[in-house]
N, C-alpha and C positions, 0 to 999 in steps of 0.2 A: 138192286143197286141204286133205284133211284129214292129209295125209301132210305137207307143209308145216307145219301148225299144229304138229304133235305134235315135227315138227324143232326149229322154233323153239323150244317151250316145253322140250325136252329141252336146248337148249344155253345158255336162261336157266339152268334149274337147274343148271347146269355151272357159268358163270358165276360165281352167284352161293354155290357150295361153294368155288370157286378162292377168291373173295376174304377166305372165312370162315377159310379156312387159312393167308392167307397176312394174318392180323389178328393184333394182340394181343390174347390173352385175360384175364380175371380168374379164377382157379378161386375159387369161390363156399368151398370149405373151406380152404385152404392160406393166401389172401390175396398169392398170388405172378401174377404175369405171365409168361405165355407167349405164345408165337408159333410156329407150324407155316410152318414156311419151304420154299421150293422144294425145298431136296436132304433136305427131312424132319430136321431138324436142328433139335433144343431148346432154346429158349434162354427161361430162366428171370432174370426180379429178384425179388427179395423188396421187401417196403413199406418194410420196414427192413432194411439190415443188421447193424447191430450195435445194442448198449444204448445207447451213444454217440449213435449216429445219433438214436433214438428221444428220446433224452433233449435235444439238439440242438433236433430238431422241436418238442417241446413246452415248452421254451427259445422260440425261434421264436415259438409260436403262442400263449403266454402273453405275451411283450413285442407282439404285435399288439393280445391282447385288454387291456392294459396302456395302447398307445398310442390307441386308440380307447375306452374308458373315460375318456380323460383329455379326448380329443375332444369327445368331449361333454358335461363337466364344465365345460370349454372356453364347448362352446355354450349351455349352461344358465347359465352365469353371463351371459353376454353378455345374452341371452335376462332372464336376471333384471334385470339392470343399465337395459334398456330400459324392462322394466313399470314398474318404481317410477319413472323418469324421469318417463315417462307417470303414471304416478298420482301424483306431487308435481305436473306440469301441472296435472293434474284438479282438484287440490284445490285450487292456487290458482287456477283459474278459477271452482270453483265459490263460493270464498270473495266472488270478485270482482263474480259475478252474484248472489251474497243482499245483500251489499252495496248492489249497483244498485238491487236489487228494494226491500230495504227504504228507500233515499233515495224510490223511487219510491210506495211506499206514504205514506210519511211528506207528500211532496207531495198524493199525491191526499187526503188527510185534512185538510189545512190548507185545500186550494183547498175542501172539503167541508163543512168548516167555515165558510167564511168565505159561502158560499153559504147554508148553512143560515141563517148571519145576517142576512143581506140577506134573505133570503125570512121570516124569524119575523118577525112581526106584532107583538110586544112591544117589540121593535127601532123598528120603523117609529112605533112607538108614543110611544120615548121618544126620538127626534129629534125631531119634533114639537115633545115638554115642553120639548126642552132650544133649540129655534128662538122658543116661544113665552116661553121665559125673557130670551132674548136681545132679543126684540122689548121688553120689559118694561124693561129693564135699559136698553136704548137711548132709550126713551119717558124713563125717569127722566133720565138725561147730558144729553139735550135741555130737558127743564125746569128742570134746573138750570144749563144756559148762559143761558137767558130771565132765569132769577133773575139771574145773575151779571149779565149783559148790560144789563138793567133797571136795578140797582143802579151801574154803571158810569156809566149815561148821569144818573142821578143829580146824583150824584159830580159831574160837569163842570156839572150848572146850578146844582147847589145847595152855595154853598160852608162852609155851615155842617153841611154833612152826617156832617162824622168827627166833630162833637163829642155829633152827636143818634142816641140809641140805633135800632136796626135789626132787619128782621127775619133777617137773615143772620147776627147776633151769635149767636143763638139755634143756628145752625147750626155755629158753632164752637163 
């Protein structure tokens, strides 16, 4: 069994040197790629090949960083364009609801008011004066229909009455 195991693990690490060879490499100082191929045969790229090329790439990767600065220039505006949307809503709602609030206060001050008046005692007080003024006032109209009424029935028995002075003269 143990002669087995040590097989096996001997021709994993086979294995797994074949496939390292036959991989592309990075070398860590040069910056180029390589590959160890079956008949041991070199085959190198460089990152660049020429100043061209380089200059190309960063051409390239400038108009990238170009077109996604613009992207999100893009989406900040959009993005802006919505807040203040939103925040002209807000404000005329909030204008809408002080509005409301102050009708609503203004109501409950009137109705508060007018409570208070009904309930003051100096109130209750001068309806009263102004009922017993009325009764007064009514008491006189009535006595003075009596008079008039009196003076009337006069008149019809007594026909020498326009020419003999009166107490109603007195009253005009």
């Amino acid at each position: 069994a143990r002669q087995m195991a040590y097989k096996r693990k001997l021709e994993e690490e086979y294995r797994l040197a074949e496939e390292r060879r036959n991989s592309w490499k990075i070398s860590k100082y040069s910056g180029y790629q390589f590959s160890l191929r079956e008949e041991e045969e070199w085959d190198y790229r460089g990152e660049f090949d020429t100043e061209e090329d380089k200059e190309r790439e960063l051409d390239v990767l400038k108009q990238k960083q170009k077109e996604e600065e613009e992207k999100k220039e893009r989406i900040y505006q959009k993005e802006k364009e919505k807040l203040l949307k939103k925040r002209r809503e807000y404000i005329a709602r909030a204008a809408k609801f002080s509005e409301l609030k102050k009708k609503r206060l203004d109501e409950k001050k009137m109705i508060d008011k007018s409570n208070k008046i009904l309930e003051d005692k100096d109130f209750w007080a001068e309806l009263e004066k102004i009922l017993k003024e009325n009764e007064i006032a009514l008491q006189d109209l009535e006595n003075y229909k009596r008079i008039i009424e009196i003076e009337e029935m006069e008149e019809k028995t007594d026909p020498l009455w326009c020419w003999r002075p009166h107490s109603a003269w007195g009253i005009l």
